[in-house]
N, C-alpha and C positions, 0 to 999 in steps of 0.2 A: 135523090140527088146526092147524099151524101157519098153511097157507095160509088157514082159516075164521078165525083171528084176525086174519092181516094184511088181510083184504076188510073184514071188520067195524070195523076201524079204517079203514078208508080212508074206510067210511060215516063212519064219525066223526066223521072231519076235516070233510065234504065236506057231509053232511048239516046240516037244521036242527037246533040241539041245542033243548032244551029250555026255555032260558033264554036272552035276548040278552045279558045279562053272560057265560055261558059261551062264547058263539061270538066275543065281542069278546075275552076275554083266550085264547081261543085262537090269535086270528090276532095278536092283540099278542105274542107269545110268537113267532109266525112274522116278524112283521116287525121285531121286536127283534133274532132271529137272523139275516136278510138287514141291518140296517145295518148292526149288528158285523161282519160279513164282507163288506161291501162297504167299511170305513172301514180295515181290517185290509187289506185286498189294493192300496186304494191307496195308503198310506203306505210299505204293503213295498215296493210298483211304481216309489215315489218313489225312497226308497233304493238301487233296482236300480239307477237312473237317476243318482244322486249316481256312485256308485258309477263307473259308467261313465266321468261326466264328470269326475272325479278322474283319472282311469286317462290317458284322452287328455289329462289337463294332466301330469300327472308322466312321461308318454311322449314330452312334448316338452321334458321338463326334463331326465329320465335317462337314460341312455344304456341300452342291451343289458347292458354290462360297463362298469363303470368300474376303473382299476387306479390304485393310490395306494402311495406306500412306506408302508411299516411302521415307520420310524424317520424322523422330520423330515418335513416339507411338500416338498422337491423330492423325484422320481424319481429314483432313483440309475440309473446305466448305460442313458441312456433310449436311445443310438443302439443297444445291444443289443435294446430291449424291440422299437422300432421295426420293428427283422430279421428278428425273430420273427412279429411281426403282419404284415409284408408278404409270410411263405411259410405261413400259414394260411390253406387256402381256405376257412372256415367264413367268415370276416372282409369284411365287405362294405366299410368305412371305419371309420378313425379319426381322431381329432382328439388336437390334445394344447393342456390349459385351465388355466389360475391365476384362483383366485378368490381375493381377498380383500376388506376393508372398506376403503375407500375416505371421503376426504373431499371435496364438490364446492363447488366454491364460484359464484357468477355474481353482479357485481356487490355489493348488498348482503344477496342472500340464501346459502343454506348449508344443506348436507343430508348426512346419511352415507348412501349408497349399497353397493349388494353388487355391486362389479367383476369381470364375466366377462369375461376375455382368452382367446382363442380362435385358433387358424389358422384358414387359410383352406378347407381342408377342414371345418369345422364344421357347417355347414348340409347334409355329404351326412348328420351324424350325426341331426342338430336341424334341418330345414328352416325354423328362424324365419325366414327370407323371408319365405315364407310368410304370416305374419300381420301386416305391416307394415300399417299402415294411414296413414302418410302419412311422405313423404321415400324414401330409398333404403338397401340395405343397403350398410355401411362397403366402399370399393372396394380397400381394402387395399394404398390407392398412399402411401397415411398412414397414419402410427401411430398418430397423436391424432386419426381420428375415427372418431366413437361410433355407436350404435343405442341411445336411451336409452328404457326404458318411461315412460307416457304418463304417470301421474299424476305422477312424479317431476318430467317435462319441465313441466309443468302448474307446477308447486309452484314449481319454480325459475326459470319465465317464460325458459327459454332458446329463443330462435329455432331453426327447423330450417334447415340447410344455412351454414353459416359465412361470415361474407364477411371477416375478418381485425377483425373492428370485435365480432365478438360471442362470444368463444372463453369458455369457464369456464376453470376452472380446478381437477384434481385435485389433492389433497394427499395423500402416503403417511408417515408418522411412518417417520422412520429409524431402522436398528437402531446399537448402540451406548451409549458410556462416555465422561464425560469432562463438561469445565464448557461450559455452552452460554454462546456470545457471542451470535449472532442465530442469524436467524428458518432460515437458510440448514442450519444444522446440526440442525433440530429435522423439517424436511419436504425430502421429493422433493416435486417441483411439474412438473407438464406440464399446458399450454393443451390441450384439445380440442375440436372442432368437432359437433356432433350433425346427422347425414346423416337420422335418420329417427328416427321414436317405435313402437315396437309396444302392445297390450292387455298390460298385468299380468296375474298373480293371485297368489294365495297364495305360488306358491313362485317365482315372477320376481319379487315385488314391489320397489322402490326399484332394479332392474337395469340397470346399463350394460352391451350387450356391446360390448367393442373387440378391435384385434385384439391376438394376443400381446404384441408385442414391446411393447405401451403400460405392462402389466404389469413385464415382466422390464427395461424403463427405470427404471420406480417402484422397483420393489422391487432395483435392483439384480443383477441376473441375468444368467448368460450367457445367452447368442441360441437355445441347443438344450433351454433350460432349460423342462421344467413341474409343477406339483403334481400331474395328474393324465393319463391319456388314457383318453377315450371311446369306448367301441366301438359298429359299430351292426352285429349278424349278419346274413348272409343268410338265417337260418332263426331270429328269437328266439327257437322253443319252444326250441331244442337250446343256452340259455342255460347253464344247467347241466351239461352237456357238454362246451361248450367252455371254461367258465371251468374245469375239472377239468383238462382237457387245457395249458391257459395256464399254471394254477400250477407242475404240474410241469415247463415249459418253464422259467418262467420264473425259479423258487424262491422261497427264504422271505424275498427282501426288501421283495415286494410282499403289498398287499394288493388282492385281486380279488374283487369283489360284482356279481352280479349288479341287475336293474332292483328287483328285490321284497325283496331284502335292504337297498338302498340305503330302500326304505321302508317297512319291517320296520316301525317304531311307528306310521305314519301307517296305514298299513292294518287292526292294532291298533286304533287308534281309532275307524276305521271300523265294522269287523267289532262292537268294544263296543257299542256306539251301536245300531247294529241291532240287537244280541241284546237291547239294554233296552227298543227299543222294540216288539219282541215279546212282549216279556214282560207289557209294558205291556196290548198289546191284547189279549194272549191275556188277561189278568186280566179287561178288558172283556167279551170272551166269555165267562167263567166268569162274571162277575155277570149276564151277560143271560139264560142258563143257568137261574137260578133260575124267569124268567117260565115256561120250560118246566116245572118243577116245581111252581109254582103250577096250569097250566095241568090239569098230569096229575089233580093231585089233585082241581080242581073238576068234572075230567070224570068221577073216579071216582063223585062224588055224584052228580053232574047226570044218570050210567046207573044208579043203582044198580035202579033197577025192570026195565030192561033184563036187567042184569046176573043177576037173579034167575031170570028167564024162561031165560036161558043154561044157567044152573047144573039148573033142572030137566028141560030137554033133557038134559043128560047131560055137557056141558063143566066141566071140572076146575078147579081152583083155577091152576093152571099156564098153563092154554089162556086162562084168563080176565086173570092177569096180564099176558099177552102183548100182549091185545088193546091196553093201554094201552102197554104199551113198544114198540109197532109206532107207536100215535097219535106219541107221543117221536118214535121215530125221523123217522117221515114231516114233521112240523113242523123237524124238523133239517135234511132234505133240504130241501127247501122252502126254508127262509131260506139254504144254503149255495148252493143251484144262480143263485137269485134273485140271491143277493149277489154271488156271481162275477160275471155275466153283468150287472151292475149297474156294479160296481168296472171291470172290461173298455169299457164301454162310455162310463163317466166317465175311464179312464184313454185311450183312442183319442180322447177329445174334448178330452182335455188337448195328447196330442201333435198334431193336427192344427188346432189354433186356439192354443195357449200360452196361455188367458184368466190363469190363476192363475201371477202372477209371485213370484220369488223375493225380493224386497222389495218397500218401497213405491217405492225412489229408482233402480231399476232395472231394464232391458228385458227381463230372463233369465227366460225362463220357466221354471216348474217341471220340471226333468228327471224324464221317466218311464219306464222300460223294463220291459217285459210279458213275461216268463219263464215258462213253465214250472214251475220250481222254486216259482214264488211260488203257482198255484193250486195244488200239490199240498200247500206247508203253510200255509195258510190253512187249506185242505178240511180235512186229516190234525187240526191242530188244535180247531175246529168240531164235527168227530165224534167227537173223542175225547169233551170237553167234554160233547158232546149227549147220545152213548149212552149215558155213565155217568150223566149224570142221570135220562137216561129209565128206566136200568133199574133203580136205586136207588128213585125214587120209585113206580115201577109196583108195587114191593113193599113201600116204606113203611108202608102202609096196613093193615098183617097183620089184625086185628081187623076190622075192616069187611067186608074180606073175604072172612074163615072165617062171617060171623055172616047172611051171603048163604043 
């Protein structure tokens, strides 16, 4: 009985119905559920794609491991930490980094910047080389000169590459008590030269890197002095592995985080933001849902003469509701397979052309990445959605169709 109801609804779908309003909100009811699932898989597709391109900007921010004390901003016992990390073979490179807030000055303008002091080992952690896009990185035959990011260099109209005529000028607030006479007791101050500019983003933004020792001048520091050291593994997955191994090496007066710890809320945020805006479209999907229910119901009318004729062959109230929750289903299928294969084909046409950019005042096109994971809960979603409706309203009807 089952398979004579599922054929009969295929006629269903497929056949002329009775009335052209019936065969119009029938198929409106199909291409209702192919938009929703096409507009659903590429917003997910989008976010896959944020996603990613968050990952590769906080992977050139953060390290594998980063280790910091647990009491005070310097590393205590760092040439110990150092010993350590040079007889673990997990350990591919380290750096050792002071950041702090920083005042720039150049001529008549002025900016607070976020100062990364760095060795010269840094770039095996952080290849920012790499994205230099005009001048060179710092050659570390100088103290005071920088790699500063672009908008900052923009803002502050400082020249690249120094000739003794164009140097800014940092200021570090000193620490300390007591009545101030001048300008002298109130700032460290060091001229620096800016060798090259790189791209910002969210978490380089306002960035000067220089190297160490420009830091531990300002702020007064000895020469082996840092806040932090970088690690970058020779296997990241085995992060948590080795940071277990570190801590006991190293004890309780560091603190050691790995790359996903260190952005524990950012990712938080991420992860929210998606969940809302599924939720969003899945609601979408449930209102479109209803055309499916409209749909069932005028097809119950639109056969009832049909229906009759069924019922005197000898088909059951059962076999007869079926007929209709197979129509559901098939109309579900229908707009899910369309709208995949829809969403897929506008999503391959995003990455291979970029048309749809990330604002109006910028070249970045929409990042998109096509997963797996996203057609299974698009689908999973969609049919949940479908079949409950389908099967609810195939039997809504009780009266109509006992009176068959």
């Amino acid at each position: 009985m089952k398979n004579t109801a599922f054929y009969i609804a295929s006629r269903y779908l497929v056949a002329k119905k009775g009335s052209t309003a019936v065969t119009f909100i029938t198929w409106l009811a199909a291409l209702a559920m192919m938009v929703a699932v096409t507009a659903m898989f590429i917003i997910i597709s989008v976010f896959s794609g944020l996603e990613d391109l968050n990952q590769d900007l906080i992977a050139n921010l953060h390290a594998d491991i980063t280790i910091k004390s647990k009491q005070g901003k310097t590393l205590p016992d760092i040439d110990q930490v150092t010993k350590i990390l040079d007889k673990n073979q997990d350990v591919a490179h380290y750096s050792k980094v002071i950041e702090e807030k920083v005042y720039i000055n150049f001529q008549e303008n002025g900016d607070i910047a976020n100062l990364r002091s760095v060795d010269s080992a840094y770039i095996f952690v952080n290849p920012i080389q790499k994205n230099i896009f005009y001048g060179a990185y710092p050659s570390y035959k100088y103290s005071n000169e920088v790699l500063m990011e672009n908008k900052l260099d923009n803002r502050l109209a400082i020249p690249i590459g120094g000739d003794g005529q164009t140097a800014a000028v940092l200021m570090m607030p000193k620490p300390g008590t007591g009545i101030i006479s001048k300008e002298e007791d109130i700032f460290n101050k060091k001229e620096i030269f800016v060798s090259g500019v790189f791209p910002g983003n969210d978490q380089l933004d306002n960035a000067i890197i220089s190297p160490l020792e420009l830091a531990q001048e300002l702020l007064n520091l000895p020469k082996k002095s840092a806040y932090q050291i970088v690690i970058k593994l020779k296997n990241p997955e085995n992060a948590d592995l080795v940071k277990s191994k570190l801590s006991s090496q190293l004890g309780s007066k560091y603190d050691l985080k790995t790359k996903s710890e260190e952005n524990a809320a950012f990712w938080k945020m991420i992860n929210t933001e998606k969940f809302f805006i599924y939720l969003i479209f899945a609601l979408v999907i449930f209102i479109t849902t209803f055309n499916l229910a409209g749909a069932i119901i005028i097809l119950q009318l639109d056969k009832k003469e049909q229906a009759k004729s069924l019922v005197s062959l000898g088909m059951n109230l059962k076999s007869l509701r079926n007929i209709y929750f197979f129509t559901g289903i098939l109309i579900v299928t229908f707009g899910i397979i369309c709208g995949l294969v829809l969403g897929t084909a506008i999503s391959y046409f995003q990455l291979e052309t970029g048309i749809f950019k990330a604002g109006a005042n910028t070249d970045l096109p929409f990042p998109v990445r096509i997963r797996l994971a996203n057609y299974l809960i698009v689908a999973s979603t969609a049919a949940l959605f479908g079949v409950g409706i389908s099967w609810i309203f195939s039997r809504v009807n009780k009266s109509y169709l006992k009176n068959i």
